[in-house]
C-alpha positions as MATLAB code, in Angstrom:
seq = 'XXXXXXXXXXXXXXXXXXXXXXXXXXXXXXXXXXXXXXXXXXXXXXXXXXXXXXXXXXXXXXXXXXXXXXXXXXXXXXXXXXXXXXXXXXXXXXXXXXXXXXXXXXXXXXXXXXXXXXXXXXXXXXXXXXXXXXXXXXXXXXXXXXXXXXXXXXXXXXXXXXXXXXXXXXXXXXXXXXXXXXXXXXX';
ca = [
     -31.006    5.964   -4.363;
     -27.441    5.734   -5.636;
     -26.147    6.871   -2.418;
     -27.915    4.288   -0.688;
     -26.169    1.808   -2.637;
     -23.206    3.144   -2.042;
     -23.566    2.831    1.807;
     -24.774   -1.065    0.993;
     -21.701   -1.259   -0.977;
     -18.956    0.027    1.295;
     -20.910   -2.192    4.274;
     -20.669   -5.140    2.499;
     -16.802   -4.658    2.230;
     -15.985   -3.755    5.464;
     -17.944   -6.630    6.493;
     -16.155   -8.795    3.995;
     -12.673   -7.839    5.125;
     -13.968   -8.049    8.852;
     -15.121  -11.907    8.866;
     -12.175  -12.173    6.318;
      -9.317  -11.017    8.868;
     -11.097  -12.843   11.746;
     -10.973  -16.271    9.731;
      -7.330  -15.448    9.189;
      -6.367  -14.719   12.588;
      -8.191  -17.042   14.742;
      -5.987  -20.004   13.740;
      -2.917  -17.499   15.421;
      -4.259  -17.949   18.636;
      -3.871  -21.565   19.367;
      -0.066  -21.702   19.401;
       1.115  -23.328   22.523;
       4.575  -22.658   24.299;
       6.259  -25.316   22.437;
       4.909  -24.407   19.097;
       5.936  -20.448   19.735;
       9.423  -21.948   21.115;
       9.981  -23.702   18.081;
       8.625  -21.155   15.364;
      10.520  -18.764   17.000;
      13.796  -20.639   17.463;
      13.677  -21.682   13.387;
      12.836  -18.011   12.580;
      15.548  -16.347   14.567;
      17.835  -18.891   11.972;
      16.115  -17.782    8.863;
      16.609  -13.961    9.843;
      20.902  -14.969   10.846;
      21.360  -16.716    7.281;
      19.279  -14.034    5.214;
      21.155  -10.791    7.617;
      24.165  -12.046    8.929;
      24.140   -8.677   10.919;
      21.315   -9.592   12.776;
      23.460  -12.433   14.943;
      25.914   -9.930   15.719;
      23.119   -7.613   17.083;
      21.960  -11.127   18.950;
      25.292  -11.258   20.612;
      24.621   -7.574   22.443;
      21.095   -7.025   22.660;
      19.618   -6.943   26.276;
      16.716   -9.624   24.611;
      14.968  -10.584   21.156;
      11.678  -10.339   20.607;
      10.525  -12.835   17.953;
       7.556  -12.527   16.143;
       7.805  -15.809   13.641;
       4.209  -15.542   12.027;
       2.237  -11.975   11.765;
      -0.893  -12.447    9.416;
      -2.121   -9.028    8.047;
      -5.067   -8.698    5.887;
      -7.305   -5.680    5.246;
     -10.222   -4.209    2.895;
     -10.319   -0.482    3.804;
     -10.244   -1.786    6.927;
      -7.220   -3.957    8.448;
      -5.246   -5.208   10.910;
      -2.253   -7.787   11.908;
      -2.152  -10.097   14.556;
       1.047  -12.908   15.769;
       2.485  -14.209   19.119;
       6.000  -14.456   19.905;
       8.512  -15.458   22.258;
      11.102  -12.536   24.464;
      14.475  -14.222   24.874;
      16.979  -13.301   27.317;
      20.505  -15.115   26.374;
      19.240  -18.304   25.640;
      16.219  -18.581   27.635;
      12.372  -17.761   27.388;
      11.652  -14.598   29.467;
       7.816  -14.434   28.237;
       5.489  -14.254   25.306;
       3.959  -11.655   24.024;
       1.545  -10.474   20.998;
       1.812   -8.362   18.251;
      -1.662   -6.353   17.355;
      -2.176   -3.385   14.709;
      -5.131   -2.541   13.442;
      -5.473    0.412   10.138;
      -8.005    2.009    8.147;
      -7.239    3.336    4.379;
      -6.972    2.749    0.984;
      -6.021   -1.293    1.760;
      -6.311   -4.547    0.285;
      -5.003   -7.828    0.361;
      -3.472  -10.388    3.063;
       0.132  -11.114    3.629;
       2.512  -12.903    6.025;
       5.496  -12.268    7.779;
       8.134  -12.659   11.050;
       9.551  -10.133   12.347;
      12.363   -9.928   15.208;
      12.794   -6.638   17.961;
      16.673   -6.779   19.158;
      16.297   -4.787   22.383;
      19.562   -2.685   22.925;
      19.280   -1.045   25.855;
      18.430   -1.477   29.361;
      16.114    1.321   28.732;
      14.028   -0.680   25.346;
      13.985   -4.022   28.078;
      12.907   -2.153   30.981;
       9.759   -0.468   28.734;
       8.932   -3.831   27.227;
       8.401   -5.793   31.262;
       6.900   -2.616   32.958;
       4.678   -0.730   30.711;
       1.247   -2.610   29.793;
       2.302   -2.801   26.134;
       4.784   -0.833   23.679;
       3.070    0.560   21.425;
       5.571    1.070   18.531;
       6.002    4.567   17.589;
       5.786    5.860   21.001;
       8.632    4.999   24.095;
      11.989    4.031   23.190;
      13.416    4.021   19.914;
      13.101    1.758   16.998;
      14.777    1.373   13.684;
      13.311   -0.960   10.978;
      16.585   -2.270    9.567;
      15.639   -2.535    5.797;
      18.416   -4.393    3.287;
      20.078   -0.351    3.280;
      20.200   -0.083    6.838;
      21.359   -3.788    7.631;
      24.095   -3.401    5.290;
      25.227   -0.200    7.354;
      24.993   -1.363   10.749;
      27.540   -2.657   13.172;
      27.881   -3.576   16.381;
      29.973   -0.391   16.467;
      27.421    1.905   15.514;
      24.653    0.586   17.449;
      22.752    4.254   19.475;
      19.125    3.350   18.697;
      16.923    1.513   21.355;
      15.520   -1.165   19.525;
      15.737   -2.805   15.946;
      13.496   -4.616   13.984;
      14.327   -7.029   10.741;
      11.093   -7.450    8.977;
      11.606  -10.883    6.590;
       9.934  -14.119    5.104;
       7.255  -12.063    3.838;
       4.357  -14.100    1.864;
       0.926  -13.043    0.034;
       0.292   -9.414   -1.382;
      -0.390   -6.197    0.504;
       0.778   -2.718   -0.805;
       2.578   -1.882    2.515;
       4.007   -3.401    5.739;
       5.002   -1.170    8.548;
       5.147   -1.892   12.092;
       4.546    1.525   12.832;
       0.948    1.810   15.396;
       1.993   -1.653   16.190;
       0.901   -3.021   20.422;
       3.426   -5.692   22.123;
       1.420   -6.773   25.085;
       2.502   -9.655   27.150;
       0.049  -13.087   27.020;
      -0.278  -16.464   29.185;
       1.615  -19.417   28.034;
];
């Protein structure tokens, strides 16, 4: 009987944090072109005034991939879901979404942007002909944490891609964009 409960129990949660991270992330999808333009243009000034480095990188990447809302939410079982806009110079080259999904010892619900500075031709190239980048597989990326940011210069630049992971609201034990899918979407 008590393992029967159990079952009931651990149902009941995933089904909990199921309707729970589809309530959060159905409001995501409605962005329009202008709305992503304009999140995205206002995050991409955020990231330059918090990591000064970051508009450097600007200045050489091949394009910027900005991600200006991710939600993420999970109850043993989670995921993460935001749209964002690829720039190339100063104009929109495409949109694109950012999808994870993870299973674990999880709880909680959190926000955050995050911004890819593609490097190379190679990172640029991946992103327009493959039918998603999944992150952790393809070219290289390096989450620039406050230690890494503080050590990087244009100079030094040999990775593929970077990401700056900021503006982060609500409480989850982790964030990673690690297992993370950038497909391309209508706009």
């Amino acid at each position: 009987m008590t393992s029967i409960l159990r079952i009931m129990h651990n149902f009941l949660l995933v089904a909990a944090a199921t309707l729970s991270l589809g309530a959060i992330i159905a409001p995501a999808n409605a962005a329009t072109a202008e709305d992503l333009n304009k999140d995205a243009a206002q995050a991409l000034q955020t990231l330059y005034k918090s990591q000064p480095v970051a508009e450097d990188l600007a200045k050489k990447a091949r394009g910027i991939l900005v991600f200006p809302k991710i939600i993420k939410a999970g109850l043993v079982f989670g995921g993460s879901y935001g749209e964002g806009v690829l720039y190339k110079g100063s104009h929109v080259a495409g949109y694109y979404n950012s999808v994870s999904a993870s299973w674990g010892w999880q709880a909680g619900a959190q926000s955050y942007s995050y911004v890819l500075f593609l490097m190379s031709n190679k990172a640029a190239k991946y992103l327009n002909k493959s039918n998603g980048w999944e992150i952790g597989t393809g070219p290289t990326v390096v989450v620039a944490n406050e230690g890494v940011a503080k050590n990087l210069s244009t100079s030094s630049l040999k990775d593929d891609a970077y990401a700056f992971i900021f503006d982060q609201q609500g409480l989850m034990a982790s964030l990673s964009i690690e297992g993370t899918k950038i497909s391309r979407i209508k706009r």
